[in-house]
C-alpha positions as a printed NumPy array, in Angstrom:
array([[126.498,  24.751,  98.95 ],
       [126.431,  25.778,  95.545],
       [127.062,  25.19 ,  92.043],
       [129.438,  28.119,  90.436],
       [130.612,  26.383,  87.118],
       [132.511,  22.997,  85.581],
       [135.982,  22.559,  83.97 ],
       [136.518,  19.876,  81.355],
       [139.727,  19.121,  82.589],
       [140.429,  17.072,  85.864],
       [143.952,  18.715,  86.555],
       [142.394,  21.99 ,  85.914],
       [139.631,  21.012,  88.48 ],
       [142.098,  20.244,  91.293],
       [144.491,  23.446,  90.507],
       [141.532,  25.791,  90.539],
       [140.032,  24.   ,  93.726],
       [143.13 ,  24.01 ,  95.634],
       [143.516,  28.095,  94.715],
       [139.898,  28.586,  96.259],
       [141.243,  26.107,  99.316],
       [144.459,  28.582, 100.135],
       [142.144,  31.549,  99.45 ],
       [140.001,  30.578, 102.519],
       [136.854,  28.955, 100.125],
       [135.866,  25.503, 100.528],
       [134.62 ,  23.913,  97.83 ],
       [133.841,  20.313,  96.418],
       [134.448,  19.105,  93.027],
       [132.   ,  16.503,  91.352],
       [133.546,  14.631,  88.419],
       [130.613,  13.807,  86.07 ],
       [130.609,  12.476,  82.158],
       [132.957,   9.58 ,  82.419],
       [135.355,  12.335,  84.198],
       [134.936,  14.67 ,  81.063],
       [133.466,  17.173,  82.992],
       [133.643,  18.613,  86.558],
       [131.158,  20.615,  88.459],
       [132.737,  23.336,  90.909],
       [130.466,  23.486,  94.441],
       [131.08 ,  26.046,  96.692],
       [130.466,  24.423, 100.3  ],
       [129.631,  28.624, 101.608],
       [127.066,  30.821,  99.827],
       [128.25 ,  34.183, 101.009],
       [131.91 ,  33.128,  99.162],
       [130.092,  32.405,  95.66 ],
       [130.483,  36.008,  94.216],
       [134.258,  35.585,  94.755],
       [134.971,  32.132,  93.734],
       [133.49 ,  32.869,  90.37 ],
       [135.053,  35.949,  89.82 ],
       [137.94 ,  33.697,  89.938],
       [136.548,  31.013,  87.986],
       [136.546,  33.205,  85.472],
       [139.916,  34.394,  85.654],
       [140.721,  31.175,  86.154],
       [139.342,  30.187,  82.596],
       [141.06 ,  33.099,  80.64 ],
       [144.578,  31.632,  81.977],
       [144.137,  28.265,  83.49 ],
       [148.242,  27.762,  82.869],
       [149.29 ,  30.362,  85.215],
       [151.92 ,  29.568,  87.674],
       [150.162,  30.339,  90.831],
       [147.12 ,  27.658,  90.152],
       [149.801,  25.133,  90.353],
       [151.785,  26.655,  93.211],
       [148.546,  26.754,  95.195],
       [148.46 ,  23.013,  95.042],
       [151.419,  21.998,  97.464],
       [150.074,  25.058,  99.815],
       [146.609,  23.788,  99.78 ],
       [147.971,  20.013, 100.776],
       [149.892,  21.79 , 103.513],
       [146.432,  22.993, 104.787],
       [145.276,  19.567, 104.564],
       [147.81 ,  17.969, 106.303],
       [147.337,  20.581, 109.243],
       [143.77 ,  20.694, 109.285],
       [143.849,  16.943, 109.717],
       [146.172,  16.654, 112.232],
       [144.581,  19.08 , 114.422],
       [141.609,  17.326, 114.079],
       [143.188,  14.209, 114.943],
       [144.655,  15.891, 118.475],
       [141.287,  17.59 , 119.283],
       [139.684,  13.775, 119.115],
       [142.239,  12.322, 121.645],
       [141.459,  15.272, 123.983],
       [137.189,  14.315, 123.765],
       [136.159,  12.661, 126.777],
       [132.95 ,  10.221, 126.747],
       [130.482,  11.34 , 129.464],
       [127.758,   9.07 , 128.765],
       [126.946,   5.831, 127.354],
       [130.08 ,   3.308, 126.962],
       [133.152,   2.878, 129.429],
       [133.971,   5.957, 131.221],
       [137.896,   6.493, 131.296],
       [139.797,   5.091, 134.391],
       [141.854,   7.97 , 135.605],
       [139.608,   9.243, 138.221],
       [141.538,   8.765, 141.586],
       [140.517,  12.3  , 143.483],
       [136.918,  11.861, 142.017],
       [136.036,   8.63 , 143.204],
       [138.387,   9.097, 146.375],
       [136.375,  12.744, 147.454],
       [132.845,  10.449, 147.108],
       [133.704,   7.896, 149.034],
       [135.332,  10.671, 151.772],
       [131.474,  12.238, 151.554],
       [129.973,   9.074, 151.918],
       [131.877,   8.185, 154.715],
       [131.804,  11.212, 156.607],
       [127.813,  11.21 , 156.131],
       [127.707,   7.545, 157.516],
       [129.974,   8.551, 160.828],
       [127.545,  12.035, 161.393],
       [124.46 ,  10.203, 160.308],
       [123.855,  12.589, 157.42 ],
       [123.917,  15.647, 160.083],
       [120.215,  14.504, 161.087],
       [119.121,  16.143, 163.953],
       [121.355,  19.332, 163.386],
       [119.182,  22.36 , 164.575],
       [119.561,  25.662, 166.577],
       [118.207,  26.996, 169.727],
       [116.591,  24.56 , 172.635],
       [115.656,  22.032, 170.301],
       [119.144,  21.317, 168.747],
       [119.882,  17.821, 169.287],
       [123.205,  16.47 , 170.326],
       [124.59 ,  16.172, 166.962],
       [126.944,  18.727, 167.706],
       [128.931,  16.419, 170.593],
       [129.712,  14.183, 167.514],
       [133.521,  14.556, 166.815],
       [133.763,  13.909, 163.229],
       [131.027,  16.322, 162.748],
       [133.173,  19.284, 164.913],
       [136.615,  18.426, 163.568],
       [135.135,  19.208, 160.044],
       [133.157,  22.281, 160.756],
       [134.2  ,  25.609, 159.542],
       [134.348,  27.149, 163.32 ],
       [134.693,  24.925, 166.609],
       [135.394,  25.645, 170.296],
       [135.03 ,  23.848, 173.559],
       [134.153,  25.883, 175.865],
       [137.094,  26.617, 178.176],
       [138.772,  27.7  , 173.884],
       [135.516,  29.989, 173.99 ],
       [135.812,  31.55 , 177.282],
       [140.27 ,  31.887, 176.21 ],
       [138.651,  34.073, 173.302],
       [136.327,  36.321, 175.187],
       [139.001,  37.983, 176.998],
       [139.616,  39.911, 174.335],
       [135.881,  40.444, 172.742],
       [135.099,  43.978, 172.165],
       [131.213,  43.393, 173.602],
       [130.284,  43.522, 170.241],
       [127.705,  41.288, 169.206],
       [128.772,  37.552, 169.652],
       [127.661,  35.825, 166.464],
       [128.487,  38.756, 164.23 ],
       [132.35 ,  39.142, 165.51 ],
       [134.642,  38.132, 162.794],
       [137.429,  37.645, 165.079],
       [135.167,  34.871, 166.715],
       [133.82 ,  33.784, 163.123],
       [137.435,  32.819, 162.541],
       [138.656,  31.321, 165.785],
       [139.599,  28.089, 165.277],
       [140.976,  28.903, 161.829],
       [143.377,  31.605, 163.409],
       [144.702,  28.494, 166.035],
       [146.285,  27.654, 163.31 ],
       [143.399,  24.466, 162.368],
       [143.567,  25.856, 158.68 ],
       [141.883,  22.503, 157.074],
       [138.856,  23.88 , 158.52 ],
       [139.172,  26.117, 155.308],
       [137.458,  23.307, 153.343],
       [136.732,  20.248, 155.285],
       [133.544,  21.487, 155.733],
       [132.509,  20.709, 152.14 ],
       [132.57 ,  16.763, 153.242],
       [129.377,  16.966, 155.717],
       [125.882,  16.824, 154.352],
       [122.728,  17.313, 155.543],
       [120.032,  14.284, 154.933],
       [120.828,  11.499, 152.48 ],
       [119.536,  13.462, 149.085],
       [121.696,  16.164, 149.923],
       [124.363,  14.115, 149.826],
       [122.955,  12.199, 146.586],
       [122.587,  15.315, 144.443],
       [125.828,  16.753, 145.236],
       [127.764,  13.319, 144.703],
       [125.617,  12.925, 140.922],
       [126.753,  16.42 , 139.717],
       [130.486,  16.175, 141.155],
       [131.153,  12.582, 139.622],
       [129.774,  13.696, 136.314],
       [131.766,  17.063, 136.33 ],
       [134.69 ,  15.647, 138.585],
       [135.44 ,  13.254, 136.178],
       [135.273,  15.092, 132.824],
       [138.061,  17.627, 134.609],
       [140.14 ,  15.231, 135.867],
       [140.365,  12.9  , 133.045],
       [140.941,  15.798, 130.857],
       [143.924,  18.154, 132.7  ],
       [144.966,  15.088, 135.498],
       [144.455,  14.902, 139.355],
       [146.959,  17.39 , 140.616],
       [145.095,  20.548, 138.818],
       [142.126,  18.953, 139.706],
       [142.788,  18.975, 142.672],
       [144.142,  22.42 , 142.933],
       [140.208,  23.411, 141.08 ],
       [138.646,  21.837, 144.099],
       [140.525,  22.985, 146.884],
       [140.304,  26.625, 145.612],
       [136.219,  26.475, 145.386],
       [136.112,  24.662, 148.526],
       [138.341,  27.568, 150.393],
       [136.734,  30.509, 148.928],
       [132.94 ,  29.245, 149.442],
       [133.698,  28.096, 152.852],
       [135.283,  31.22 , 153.575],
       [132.69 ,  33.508, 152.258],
       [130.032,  32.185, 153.626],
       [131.345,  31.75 , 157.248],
       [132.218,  35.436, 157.536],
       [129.188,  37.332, 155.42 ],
       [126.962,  38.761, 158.01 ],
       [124.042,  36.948, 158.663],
       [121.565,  39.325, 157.918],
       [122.566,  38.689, 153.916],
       [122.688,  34.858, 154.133],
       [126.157,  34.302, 156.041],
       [126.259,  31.485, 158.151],
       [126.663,  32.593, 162.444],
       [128.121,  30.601, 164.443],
       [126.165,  29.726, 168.076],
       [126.606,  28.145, 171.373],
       [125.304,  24.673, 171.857],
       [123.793,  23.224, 175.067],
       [126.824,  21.318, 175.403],
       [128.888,  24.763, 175.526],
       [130.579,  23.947, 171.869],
       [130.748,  27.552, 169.8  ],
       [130.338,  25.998, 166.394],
       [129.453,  26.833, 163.04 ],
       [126.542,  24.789, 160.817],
       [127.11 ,  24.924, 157.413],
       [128.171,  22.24 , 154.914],
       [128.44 ,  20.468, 151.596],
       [129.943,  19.749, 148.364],
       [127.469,  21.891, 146.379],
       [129.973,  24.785, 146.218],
       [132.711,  23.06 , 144.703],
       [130.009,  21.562, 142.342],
       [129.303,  24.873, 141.191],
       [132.64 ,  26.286, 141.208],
       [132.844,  22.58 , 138.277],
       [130.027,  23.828, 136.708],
       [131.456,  27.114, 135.7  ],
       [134.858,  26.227, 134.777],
       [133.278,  23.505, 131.82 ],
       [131.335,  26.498, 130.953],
       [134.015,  28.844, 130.588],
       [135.861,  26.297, 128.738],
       [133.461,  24.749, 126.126],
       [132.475,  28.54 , 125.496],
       [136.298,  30.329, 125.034],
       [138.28 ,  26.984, 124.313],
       [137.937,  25.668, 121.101],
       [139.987,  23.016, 121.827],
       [138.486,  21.811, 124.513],
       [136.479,  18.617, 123.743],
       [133.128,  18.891, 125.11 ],
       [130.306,  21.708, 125.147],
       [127.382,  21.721, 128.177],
       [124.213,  21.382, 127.505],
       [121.479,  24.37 , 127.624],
       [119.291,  22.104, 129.521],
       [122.22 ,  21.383, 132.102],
       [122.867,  25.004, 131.955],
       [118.984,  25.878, 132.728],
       [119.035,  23.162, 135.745],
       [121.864,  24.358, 137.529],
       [121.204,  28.417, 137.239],
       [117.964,  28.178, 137.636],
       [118.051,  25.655, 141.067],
       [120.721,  28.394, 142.067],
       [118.507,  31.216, 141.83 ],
       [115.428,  28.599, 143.077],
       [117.887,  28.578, 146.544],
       [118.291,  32.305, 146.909],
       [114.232,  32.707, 147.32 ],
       [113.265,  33.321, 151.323],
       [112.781,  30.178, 153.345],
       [109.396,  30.784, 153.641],
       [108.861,  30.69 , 149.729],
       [110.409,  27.515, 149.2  ],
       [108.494,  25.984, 152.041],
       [105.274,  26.03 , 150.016],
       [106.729,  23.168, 147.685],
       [108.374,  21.523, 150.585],
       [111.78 ,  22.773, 150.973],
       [112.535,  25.435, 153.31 ],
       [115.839,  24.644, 155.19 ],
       [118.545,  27.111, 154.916],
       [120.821,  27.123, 151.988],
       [124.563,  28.434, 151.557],
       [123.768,  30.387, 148.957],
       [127.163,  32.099, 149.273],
       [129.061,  29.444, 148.906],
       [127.426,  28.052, 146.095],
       [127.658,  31.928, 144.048],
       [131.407,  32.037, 145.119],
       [131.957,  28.417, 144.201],
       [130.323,  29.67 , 140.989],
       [132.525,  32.869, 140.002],
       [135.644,  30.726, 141.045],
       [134.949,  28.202, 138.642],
       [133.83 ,  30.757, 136.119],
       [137.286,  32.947, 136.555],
       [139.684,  29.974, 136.277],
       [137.488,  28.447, 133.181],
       [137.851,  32.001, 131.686],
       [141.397,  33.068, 132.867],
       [142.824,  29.632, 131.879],
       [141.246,  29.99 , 128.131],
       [142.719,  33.13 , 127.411],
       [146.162,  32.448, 128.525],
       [145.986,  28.738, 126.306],
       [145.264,  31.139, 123.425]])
């Protein structure tokens, strides 16, 4: 801020400032000497040169029509600047510290669907591949959820058609059940987790993000945002190949042709990038991320997409979905984006 010049007059001062306001300058006006004098502040530097260029004009003709004129225009500014800021306060949401807001329904209601789905397949412990796969797999919450299921007699109905090609690879088998017409397989997948923290990390993130959505644009979109990551990760990442990270399906020693894949992480990042999207390209949207949340979440994505055999050095070399979690992340990403644009 800074000082371009004083008037001696107090309705001069508010007729000149009020010009300056319509013109796009911001200024403040100090009244000083038992309001016999008033200092003129200019709140940005780079608009001093111009605001005393008309300070100066200002003081050859300070009875000129359009100083006054520009005093009911500059209260309309006011009156719309404060109002605006008024509406962009109600639409802030509180993420930390104090009472969280209430609406929350789909939020709370998708944890305690995790939570209870982890109890019922004990976390997915014991899931594994191969001869020492446990009988995890014979659980029925567990297959009604998975991406890809069939008993065996389903399998051997979908062989009769197989080209010979190989087994795990065919789409046509990658999509079985899916094509029977069990289309919740789509996303139901997203409710199993693997091991307790699995299930812990996932449910912090999508409580924290879940609820700053929903409370801000109401369950039913909401709702809509988290079906839409959940389909498209599942979906990717059950049909990539798996030579580039796709997840195969495989027959069990029970005879089940099933798929192993699972949690909420995708829909977590598919959250993730719609906030960002919208704290960068809407100004009226309420909150901004963090750089430190940013930094976490990118760089534990990128952390995941390392070869197993990396990320067993520091004690974590189980497979990832990484697919799911970069399709979750360009879904989220799009809508943030897409739905910015068309507010504006």
């Amino acid at each position: 801020m800074r000082f371009i010049g004083d008037l001696d007059d107090s309705r001069q001062a508010q007729n000149f400032s009020a010009y300056l306001l319509v013109k796009g300058i911001e200024t403040q006006v100090d009244e000083l000497e038992a309001g016999t004098r008033f200092e003129i502040w200019v709140k940005d530097e780079d608009q001093c040169d111009a605001a005393l260029a008309d300070l100066k004009a200002f003081q050859l003709n300070p009875n000129d029509s359009k100083y006054a004129e520009a005093v009911q225009q500059a209260q309309v500014l006011v009156r719309a600047e404060e109002k605006k800021r008024q509406q962009a306060q109600k639409r802030m949401v509180k993420v930390s510290g104090g009472v969280l807001p209430k609406r929350k329904p789909l939020t709370m209601g998708i944890i305690f669907v995790c939570a209870l789905v982890g109890l019922l397949t004990s976390f997915g412990e014991g899931v594994g591949n191969g001869e020492n796969a446990r009988v995890k797999y014979d659980d029925p919450v567990y297959r009604a959820l998975q991406f890809v299921c069939l008993n065996n007699a389903a399998l051997e109905k979908e062989l009769e058609s197989w080209d010979g090609s190989n087994l795990q690879e065919d789409l046509s088998l990658r999509l079985a059940s899916i094509r029977r017409g069990q289309i919740w397989r789509l996303f139901t997948n997203v409710f199993i987790h693997y091991g307790i923290f699995h299930l812990i990390f996932n449910m912090i993130w999508f409580f924290q993000f879940g609820t700053l959505i929903e409370n801000r644009y109401g369950t039913v979109k909401f709702g809509n945002l988290v079906l839409a990551t959940a389909i498209f990760s599942s979906l990717l990442q059950g049909i990539v190949p798996g030579a580039v990270g796709g997840s195969v399906p495989f027959i069990t020693s029970g005879g089940y042709w099933i798929s192993a894949f699972g949690g909420m992480s995708g829909v977590v990042y598919g959250l993730f990038g719609f906030i960002w999207m919208k704290s960068t390209y809407d100004p009226n949207f309420g909150y901004r991320l963090s750089q430190s949340t940013i930094i976490i979440l990118m760089g534990w994505l990128f952390f995941c997409m390392l070869p197993p055999e990396m990320r067993a050095g520091i004690g974590f070399g189980s497979s990832v979905a990484n697919w799911a979690h970069g399709v979750g992340l360009i879904v989220g990403l799009a809508a943030g984006y897409a739905t910015s644009v068309i507010r504006r």
